[in-house]
C-alpha positions in Angstrom: -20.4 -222.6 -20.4 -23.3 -222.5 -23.0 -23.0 -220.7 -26.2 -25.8 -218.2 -25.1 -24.0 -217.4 -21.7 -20.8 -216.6 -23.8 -22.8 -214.5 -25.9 -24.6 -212.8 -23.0 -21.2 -212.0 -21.3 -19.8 -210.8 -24.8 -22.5 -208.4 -25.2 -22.1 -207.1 -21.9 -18.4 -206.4 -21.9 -18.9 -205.0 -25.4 -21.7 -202.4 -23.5 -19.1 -201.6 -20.7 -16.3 -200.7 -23.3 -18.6 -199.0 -25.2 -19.8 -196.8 -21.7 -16.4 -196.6 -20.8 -15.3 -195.1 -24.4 -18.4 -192.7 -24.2 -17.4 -191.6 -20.7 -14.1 -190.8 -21.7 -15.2 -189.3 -24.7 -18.1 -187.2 -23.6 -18.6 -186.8 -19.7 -18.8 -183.1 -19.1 -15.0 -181.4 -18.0 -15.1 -178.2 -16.4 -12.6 -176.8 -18.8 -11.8 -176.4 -22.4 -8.3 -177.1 -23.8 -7.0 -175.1 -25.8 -3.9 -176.3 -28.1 -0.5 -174.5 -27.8 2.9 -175.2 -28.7 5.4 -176.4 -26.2 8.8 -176.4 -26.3 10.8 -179.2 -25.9 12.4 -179.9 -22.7 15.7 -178.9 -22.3 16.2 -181.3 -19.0 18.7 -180.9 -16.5 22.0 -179.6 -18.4 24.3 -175.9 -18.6 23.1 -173.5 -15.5 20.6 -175.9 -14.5 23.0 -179.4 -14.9 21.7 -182.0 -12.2 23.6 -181.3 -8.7 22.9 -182.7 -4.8 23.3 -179.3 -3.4 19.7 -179.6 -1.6 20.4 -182.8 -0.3 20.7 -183.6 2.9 18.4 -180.6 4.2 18.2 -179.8 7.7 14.4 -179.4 8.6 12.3 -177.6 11.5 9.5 -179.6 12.8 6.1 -178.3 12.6 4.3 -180.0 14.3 0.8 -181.1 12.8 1.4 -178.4 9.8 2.1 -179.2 6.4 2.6 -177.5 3.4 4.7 -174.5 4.3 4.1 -172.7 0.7 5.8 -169.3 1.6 8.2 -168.3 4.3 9.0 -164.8 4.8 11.2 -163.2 7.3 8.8 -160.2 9.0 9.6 -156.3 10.1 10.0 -158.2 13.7 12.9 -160.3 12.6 10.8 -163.7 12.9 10.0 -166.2 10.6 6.1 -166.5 8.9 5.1 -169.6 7.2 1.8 -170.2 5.2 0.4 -173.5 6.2 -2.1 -175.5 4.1 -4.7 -175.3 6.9 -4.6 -171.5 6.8 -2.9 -171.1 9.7 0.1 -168.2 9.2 3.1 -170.0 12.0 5.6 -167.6 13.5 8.6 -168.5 14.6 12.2 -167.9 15.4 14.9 -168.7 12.5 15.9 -171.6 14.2 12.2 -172.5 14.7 12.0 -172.3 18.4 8.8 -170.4 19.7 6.2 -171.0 17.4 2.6 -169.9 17.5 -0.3 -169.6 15.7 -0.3 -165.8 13.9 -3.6 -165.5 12.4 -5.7 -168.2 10.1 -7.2 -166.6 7.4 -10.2 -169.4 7.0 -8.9 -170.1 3.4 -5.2 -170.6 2.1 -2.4 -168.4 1.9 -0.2 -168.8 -0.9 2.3 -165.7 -0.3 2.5 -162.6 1.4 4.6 -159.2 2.1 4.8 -156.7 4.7 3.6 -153.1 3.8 6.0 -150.2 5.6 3.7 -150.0 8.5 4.7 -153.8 9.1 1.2 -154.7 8.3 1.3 -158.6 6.9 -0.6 -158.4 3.3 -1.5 -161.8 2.0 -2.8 -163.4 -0.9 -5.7 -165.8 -0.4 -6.5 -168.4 -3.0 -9.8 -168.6 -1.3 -10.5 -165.0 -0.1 -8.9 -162.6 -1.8 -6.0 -160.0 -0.8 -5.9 -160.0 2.7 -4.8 -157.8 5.5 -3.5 -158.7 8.9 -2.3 -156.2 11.4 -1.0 -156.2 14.3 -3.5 -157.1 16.2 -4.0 -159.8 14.3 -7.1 -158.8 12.3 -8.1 -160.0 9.1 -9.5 -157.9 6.7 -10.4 -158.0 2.5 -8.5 -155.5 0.9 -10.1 -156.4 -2.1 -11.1 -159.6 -3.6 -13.0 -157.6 -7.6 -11.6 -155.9 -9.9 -14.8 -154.7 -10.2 -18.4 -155.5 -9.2 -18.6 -158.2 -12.4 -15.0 -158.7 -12.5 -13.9 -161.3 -9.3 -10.3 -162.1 -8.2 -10.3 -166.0 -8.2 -7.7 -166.8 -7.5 -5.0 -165.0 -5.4 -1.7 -166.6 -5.4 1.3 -163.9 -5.1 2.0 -160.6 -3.4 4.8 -158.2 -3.6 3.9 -154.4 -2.1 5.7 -151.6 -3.6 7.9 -148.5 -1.6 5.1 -146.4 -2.7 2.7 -148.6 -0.7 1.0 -150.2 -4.4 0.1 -153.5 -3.7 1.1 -155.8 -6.9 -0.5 -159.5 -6.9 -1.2 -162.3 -9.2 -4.3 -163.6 -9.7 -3.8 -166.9 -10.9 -6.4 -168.3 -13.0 -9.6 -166.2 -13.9 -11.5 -169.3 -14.8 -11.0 -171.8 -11.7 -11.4 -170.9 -8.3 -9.8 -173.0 -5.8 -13.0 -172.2 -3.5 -15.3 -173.6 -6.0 -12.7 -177.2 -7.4 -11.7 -178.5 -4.6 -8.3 -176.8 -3.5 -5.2 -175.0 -4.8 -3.7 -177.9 -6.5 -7.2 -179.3 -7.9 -8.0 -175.9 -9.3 -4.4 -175.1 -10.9 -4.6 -178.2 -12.8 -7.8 -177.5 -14.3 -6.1 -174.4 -15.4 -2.8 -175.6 -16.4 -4.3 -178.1 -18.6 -6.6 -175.9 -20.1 -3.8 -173.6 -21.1 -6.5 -170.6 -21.7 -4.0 -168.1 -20.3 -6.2 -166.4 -18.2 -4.0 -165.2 -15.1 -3.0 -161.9 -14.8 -1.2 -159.5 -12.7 -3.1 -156.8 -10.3 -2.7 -153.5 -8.7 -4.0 -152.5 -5.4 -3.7 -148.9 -4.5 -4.3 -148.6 -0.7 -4.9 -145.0 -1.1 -8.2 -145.4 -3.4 -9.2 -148.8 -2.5 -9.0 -149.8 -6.2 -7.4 -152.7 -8.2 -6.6 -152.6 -11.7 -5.3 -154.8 -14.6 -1.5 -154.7 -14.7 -1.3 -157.0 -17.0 -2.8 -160.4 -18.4 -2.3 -163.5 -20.9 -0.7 -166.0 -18.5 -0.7 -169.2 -18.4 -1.5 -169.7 -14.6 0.1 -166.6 -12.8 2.4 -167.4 -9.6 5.5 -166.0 -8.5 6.0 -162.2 -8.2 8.9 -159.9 -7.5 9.7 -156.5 -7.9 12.6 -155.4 -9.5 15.4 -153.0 -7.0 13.9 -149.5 -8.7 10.5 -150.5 -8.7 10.2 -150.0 -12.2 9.9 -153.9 -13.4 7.7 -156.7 -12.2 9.2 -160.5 -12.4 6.2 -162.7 -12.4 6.1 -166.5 -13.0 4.0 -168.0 -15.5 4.0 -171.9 -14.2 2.0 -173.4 -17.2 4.3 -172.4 -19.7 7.3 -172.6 -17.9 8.4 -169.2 -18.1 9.5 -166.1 -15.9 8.3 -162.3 -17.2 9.7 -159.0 -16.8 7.3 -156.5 -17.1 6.5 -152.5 -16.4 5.4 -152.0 -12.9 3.5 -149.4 -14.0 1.9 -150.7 -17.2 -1.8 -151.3 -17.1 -4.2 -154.1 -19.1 -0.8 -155.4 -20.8 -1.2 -158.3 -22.9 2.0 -160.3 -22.7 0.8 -162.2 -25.6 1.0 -159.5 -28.2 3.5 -156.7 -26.7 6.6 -157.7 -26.6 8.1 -154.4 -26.7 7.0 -154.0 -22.6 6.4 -157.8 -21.6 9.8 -159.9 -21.8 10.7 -163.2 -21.5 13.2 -163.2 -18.8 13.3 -167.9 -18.9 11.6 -169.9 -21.3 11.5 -173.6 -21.7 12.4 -173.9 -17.6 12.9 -177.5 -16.7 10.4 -177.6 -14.4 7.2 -175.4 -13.3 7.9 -172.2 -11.7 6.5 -171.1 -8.3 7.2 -168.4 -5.7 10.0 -165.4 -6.6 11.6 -164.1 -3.7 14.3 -161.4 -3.8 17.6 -162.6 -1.8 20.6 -160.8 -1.2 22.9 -158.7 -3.1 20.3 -158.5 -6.3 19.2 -162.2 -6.5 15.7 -163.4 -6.8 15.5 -166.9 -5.9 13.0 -169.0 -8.3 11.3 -172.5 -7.2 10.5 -175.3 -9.5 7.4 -177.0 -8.5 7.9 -180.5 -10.0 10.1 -181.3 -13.1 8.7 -180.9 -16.5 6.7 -184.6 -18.0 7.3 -184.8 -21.5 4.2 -186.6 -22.0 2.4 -184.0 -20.5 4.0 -181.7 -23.0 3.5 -184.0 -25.8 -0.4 -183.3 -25.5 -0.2 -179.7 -25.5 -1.5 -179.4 -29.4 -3.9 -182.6 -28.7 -7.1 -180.4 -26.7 -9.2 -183.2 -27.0 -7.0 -186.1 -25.3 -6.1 -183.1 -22.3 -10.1 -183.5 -22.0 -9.8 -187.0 -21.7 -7.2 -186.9 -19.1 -9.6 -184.6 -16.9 -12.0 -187.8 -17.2 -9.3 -190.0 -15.5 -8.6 -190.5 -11.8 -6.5 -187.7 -10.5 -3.3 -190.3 -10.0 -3.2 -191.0 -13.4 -2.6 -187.7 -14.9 1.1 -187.0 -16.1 3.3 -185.3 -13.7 6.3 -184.9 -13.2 8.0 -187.2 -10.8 9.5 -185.7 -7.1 12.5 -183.2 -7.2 13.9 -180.5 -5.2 14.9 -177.7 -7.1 15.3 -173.6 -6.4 17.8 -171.8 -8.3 18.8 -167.5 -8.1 18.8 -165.0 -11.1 20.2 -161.3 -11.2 17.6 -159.2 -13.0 19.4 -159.5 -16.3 18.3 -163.0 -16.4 21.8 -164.4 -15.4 21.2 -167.5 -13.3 23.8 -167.4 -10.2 22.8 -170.3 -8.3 21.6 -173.8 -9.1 20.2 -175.8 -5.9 18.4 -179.3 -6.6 18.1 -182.5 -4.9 16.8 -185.3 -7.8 16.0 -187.8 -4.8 12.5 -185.6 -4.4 13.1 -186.2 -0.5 12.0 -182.9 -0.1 9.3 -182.4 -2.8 7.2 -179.8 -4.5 9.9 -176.8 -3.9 8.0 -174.1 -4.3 10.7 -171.4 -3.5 13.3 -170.6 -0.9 14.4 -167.1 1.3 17.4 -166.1 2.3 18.0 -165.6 6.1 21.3 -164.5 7.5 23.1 -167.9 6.7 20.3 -170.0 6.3 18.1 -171.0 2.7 14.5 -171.8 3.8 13.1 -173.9 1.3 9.6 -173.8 0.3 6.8 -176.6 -0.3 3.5 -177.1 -0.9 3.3 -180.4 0.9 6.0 -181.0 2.9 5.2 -181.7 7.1 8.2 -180.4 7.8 10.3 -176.6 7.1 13.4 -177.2 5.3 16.6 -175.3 5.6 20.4 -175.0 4.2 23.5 -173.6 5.4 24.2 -171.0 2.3 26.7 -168.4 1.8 27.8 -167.3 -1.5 30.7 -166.2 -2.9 32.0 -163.0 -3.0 34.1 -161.9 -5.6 36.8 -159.0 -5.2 34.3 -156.8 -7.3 31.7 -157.1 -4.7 33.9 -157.5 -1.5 33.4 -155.0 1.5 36.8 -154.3 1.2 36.4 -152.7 -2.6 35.8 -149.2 -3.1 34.4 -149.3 -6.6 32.7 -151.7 -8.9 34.3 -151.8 -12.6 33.0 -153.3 -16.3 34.2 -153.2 -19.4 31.2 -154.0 -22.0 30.3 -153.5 -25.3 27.5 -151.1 -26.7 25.0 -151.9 -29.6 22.3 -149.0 -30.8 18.7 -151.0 -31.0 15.9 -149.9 -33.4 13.4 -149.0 -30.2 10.4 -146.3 -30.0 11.1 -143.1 -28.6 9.1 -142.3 -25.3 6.6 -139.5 -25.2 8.9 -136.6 -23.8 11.3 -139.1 -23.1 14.1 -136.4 -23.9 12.7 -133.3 -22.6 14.8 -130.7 -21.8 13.4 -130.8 -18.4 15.0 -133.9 -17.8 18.3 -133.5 -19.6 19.1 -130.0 -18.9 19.2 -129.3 -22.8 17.3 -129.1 -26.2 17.2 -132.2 -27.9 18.3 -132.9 -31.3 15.1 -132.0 -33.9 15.6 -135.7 -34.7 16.9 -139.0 -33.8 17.1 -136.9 -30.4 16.3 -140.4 -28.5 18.5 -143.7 -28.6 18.3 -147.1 -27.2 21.3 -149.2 -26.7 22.1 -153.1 -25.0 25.2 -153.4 -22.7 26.9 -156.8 -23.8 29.4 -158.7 -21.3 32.9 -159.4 -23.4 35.7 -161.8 -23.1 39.3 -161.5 -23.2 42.6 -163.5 -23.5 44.1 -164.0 -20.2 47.4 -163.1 -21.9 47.5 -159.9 -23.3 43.5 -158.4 -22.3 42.9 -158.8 -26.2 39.1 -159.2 -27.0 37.8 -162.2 -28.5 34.1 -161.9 -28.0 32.5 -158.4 -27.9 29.0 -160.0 -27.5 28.5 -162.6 -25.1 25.7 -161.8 -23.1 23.6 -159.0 -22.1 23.6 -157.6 -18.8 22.8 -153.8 -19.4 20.3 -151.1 -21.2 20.5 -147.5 -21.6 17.8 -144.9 -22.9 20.2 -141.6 -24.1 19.1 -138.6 -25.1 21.6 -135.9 -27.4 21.4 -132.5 -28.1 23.5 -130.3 -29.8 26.3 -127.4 -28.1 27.7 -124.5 -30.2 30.8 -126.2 -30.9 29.3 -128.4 -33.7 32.0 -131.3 -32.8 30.4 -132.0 -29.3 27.1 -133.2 -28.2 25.3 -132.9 -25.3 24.0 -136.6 -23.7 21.6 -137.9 -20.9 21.1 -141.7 -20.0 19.0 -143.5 -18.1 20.9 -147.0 -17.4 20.1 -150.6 -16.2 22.7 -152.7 -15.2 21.4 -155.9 -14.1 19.9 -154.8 -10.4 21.4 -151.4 -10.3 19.7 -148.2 -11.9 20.9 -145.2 -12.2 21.3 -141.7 -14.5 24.5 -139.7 -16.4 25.0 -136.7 -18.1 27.9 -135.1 -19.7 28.9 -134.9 -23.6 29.9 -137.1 -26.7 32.7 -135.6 -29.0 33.3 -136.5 -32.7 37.4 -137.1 -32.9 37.7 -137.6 -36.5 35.8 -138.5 -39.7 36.2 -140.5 -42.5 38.7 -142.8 -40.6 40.2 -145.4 -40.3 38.1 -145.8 -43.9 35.2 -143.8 -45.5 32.3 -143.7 -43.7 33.2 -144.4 -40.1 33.4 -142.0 -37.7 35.0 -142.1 -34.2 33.7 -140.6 -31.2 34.8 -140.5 -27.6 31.7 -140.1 -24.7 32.0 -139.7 -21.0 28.5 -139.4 -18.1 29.3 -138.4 -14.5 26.9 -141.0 -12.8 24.2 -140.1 -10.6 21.3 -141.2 -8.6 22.8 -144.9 -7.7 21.5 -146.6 -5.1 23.6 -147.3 -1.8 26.5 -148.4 -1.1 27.3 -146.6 -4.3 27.7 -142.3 -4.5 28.9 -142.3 -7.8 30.6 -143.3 -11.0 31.6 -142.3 -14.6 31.3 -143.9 -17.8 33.5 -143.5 -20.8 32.9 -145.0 -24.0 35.4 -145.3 -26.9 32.7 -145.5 -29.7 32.8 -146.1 -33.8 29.5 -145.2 -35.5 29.3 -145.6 -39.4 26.0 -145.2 -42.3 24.5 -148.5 -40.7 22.8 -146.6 -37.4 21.1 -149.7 -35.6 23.0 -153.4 -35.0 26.7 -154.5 -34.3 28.0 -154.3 -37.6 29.6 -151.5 -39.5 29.5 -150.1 -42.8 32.4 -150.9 -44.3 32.5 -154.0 -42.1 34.5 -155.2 -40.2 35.1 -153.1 -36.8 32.9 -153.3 -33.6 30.0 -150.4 -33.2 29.1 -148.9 -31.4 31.1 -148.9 -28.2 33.3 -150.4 -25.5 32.1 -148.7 -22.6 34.1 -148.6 -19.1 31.7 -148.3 -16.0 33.3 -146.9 -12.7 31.0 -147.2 -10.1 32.2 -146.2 -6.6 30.8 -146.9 -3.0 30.9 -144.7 0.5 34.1 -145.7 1.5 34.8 -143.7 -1.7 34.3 -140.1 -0.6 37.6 -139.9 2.0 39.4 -139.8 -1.4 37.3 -136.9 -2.8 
C-alpha cells in the first residue's frame, strides 16, 4: 500500500472520528439535563435484603397480549388488565373467561372504579378517560387549561367524594409525540427537569387543578384510608411522597412542612401504588437502580450524550422482580423479589383473595402468587381490642387557621400555645421484666391537640386529632397537673386521658392515657434538668364490634 493511500485512509478515518465526536457532541436532543444529586445506592440489604419469594410465579396466559401494566379487581368481582395495545382484558381471577373490555386507542397505564362502578383510566396518550358500562369511552379531561395540556397520564386513584386524583407524568414529553411510554419516560427521567405533577378532577365542575408539582416523573398513586393524604411515586428520584389530598399547586421541592418523603434512595425505580389489605399499599420497582446511571446525574452534558446513543446502550438497570408493602407510616411489611428477572419490569402487584397479581410493563404473560400474611394476636378476628404502648414527643409545628376552635373542641382555647403537635414513637422493652430500653425507635403515630383551660386551674381541657399509621380518628377529655417541682425543679408531671371517637370499622372506640413529664424545654425529647423521658408514654386502647356485648 502506497504512502498516499495510507494517508488518504488516515485522513478519512480522522474525518469519521471527528463526525462521530461532533455528532455526539452536538446533534440536537429533545431534552435538557439538568444536574442533581443522587444518592448512593443502598442495594439490596435491611427490609429490602435479596430474597426468592417471587420466584417460581404461577402465570395466566394471555394470549397475544403483553404488557399487563395495571390489574385491578372491578365492582363486578373480575379481574381488569391494561394491555400495551390498549386493549383493557377482563377476566376471572383464575383467568378463565377473558374478553376484550374496551381499547381506548392509546395506552392505559392505571385505572380505578368511581362509586357508580364506572372504570376511570389514565391514558398516556389521551388523557383521563371514562368507560362505562356500556363500554363507552369518553375524555374526562385531558388540560388543565386551554394552554395548559395533560401529557402524560400515568396514574389514577378516585376519591369517596367522587375527586378524581391522577398523575401526570412528565409535562415536557408526551408519549404521543416520542415514540411510546417507555421512549418518552426516559427522555424525562434523564432530563431530571421535575416536571410531573399530581391533578384533580372534580366530576361535579368538569375542572382539573394542580395538586401538586416538582416530580421527577410522576407514577404511582394511592390514597391514604381517611382520604386526607396522597402516596404518589416519584420514579426518577427514587422516592415515594405523602402529600395533602387537598393541597393545591404544592411544590414538593420547597414545602416540606406538607410534602413528605415517605422512601428515599429506593433500590430500584418505583411504579404503580395499590392499596392491599389490612392498611398495606403494595409498591413495584420497575428495574433495579444502575449506579452508572446515577453516577451521571451531576454530569448534564454526558446524559445529552447518552440520548445521542442507540437506545440499547443506555444504562439500565439489569432484570429483577421486585414489589414490596408499606403501612402508611412508612413501615415496610412485605419484601417480594425474584433477582433471576424471569418475570421482569414489576411494575406493581394487587391483592386478590389469596392470590398477589403481579404487574409488568412487558411481560406476555399475567403473573400470580399464592400470598397470605401473617396475622398477629393484635390483629386476629378473635381479639376484641387493639393495644400500644408508645412514646410522645411535642414538635415545633405551625398552628392551623382555626385549627382549635371551640367549635371543634367543645371549649375555649388557651389565649396561647392553645395548639400542639406531637410524634407517636414505637418503644422496646426487656422481655424480662417490660423495662424500657428504647423510648424512640420509630415513628408510627401523629397527633394535632388542642387545650383550654377549666375553672379548676390544675386541669385542662384537650382535643386531638390522631394518625396512627392507617387508622384516623379524634379524642377528647382532660389533662391534669399531679405535682410540680418534682422529682427535681422544673419538671412537672401530668396525667391525660381522651375517650376515642370517630374510628373507622371494625373499631367503636377506644381511650388513650398518657403518663406525661413536661419541663422549661417545651419542644424535643429531652428534659430540662436532663435526664427523664418527655413528654409521654401513651397507652392506646382501641376496641372493635365484638366489643359492645361487654358495654
Amino acid at each position: 500500500m502506497s504512502a498516499l493511500t495510507v494517508r488518504r485512509l488516515a485522513g478519512a478515518a480522522g474525518l469519521l472520528l471527528a463526525a462521530v465526536a461532533a455528532y455526539l457532541c452536538f446533534w440536537p436532543v429533545p431534552a435538557e439535563p439538568v444536574a442533581w444529586l443522587a444518592p448512593t445506592p443502598p442495594g439490596y440489604t435491611g427490609v429490602h435484603a435479596s430474597n426468592t419469594r417471587l420466584s417460581g410465579l404461577h402465570t395466566i396466559d394471555i394470549g397475544n397480549e403483553f404488557g399487563p401494566e395495571h390489574i385491578v379487581l372491578g365492582p363486578d368481582d373480575k379481574l381488569y388488565a391494561a394491555m400495551t395495545s390498549g386493549n383493557l382484558m377482563r377476566m376471572d381471577p383464575d383467568g378463565a373467561h377473558q374478553e376484550i373490555f374496551a381499547n381506548t386507542q392509546g395506552r392505559v397505564l392505571g385505572f380505578d372504579f368511581d362509586h357508580e362502578g364506572r372504570m376511570v383510566a389514565a391514558d398516556a396518550m389521551r388523557g383521563l378517560l371514562m368507560i362505562d358500562a356500556d363500554r363507552r369511552v369518553s375524555v374526562l379531561t385531558d388540560h388543565v387549561s386551554s394552554d395548559d395540556p395533560v401529557r402524560y397520564a400515568n396514574s389514577v386513584v378516585v376519591a369517596r367524594d367522587g375527586t378524581v386524583f391522577f398523575t401526570d407524568a412528565s409535562g415536557r414529553f408526551a408519549p404521543a409525540k416520542w415514540g411510546g411510554t417507555l421512549e418518552a419516560s426516559v427522555l424525562d427521567i434523564l432530563e431530571q427537569a421535575a416536571s410531573g405533577r399530581v391533578l384533580a378532577y372534580d366530576p361535579a365542575s368538569a375542572s382539573t387543578q394542580v395538586v401538586a408539582h416538582g416530580f421527577s416523573f410522576a407514577n404511582g398513586i394511592a390514597l391514604s384510608s381517611d382520604g386526607r393524604s396522597l402516596f404518589v411515586a416519584e420514579t426518577g428520584r427514587y422516592r415515594i411522597w405523602k402529600i395533602p389530598s387537598d393541597a393545591r399547586d404544592l411544590d414538593i421541592r420547597s414545602d416540606p412542612a406538607q410534602a413528605t418523603v415517605l422512601f428515599d434512595n429506593l433500590p430500584g425505580y418505583p411504579d404503580n401504588l395499590m392499596r392491599g389489605r389490612d392498611g398495606r399499599i403494595w409498591a413495584g420497582l420497575f428495574r433495579p437502580r444502575n449506579p452508572a446511571a446515577d453516577s451521571l446525574s451531576q454530569k448534564p452534558f454526558m446524559r445529552k450524550v447518552l440520548l445521542r446513543l442507540p437506545s440499547a446502550w443506555l444504562p439500565v438497570g439489569k432484570p429483577y422482580a421486585h414489589v414490596f408493602a408499606f403501612d402508611e407510616s412508612g413501615q415496610v411489611t412485605e419484601d417480594l423479589q425474584d433477582p433471576t428477572g424471569a418475570y421482569s419490569e414489576t411494575t406493581g402487584a394487587t391483592e386478590v383473595g389469596d392470590r398477589l397479581y403481579i404487574h409488568s410493563l412487558h411481560a406476555p404473560v399475567l403473573g400470580w402468587v399464592a400470598y397470605a400474611p401473617p396475622k398477629s394476636l393484635a390483629t386476629s378476628d378473635a381479639s376484641l381490642e387493639d393495644i400500644y404502648v408508645l412514646r410522645s414527643i411535642r414538635e415545633q409545628q405551625a398552628p392551623v387557621s382555626d385549627g382549635c376552635a371551640s367549635s371543634k373542641t367543645g371549649f375555649d382555647p388557651f389565649p396561647a400555645d392553645a395548639e400542639r403537635s406531637f410524634s407517636f414513637w414505637s418503644v422496646e422493652t426487656r422481655l424480662e421484666d417490660g423495662r424500657i430500653i428504647d423510648a424512640r425507635s420509630k415513628r408510627v403515630a401523629e397527633l394535632r391537640g388542642c387545650f383550654g383551660p377549666t375553672r379548676d386551674r390544675a386541669r385542662q381541657n384537650f382535643y386531638a386529632e390522631i394518625q396512627l399509621r392507617e387508622i384516623s380518628f379524634r379524642g377528647k377529655g382532660e389533662c391534669l397537673a399531679l405535682m410540680v417541682d418534682f422529682p427535681a425543679t422544673g419538671l412537672f408531671p401530668v396525667r391525660c386521658q381522651l375517650i376515642l371517637s370517630d374510628l373507622p370499622a371494625p373499631f367503636v372506640g377506644g381511650l388513650l392515657t398518657t403518663n406525661t413529664m413536661t419541663s422549661g424545654t417545651p419542644f424535643g425529647g429531652e428534659t430540662e434538668p436532663p435526664g427523664y423521658t418527655q413528654a409521654s408514654i401513651a397507652t392506646i386502647r382501641l376496641w372493635k364490634e365484638g366489643a359492645r356485648r361487654s358495654l
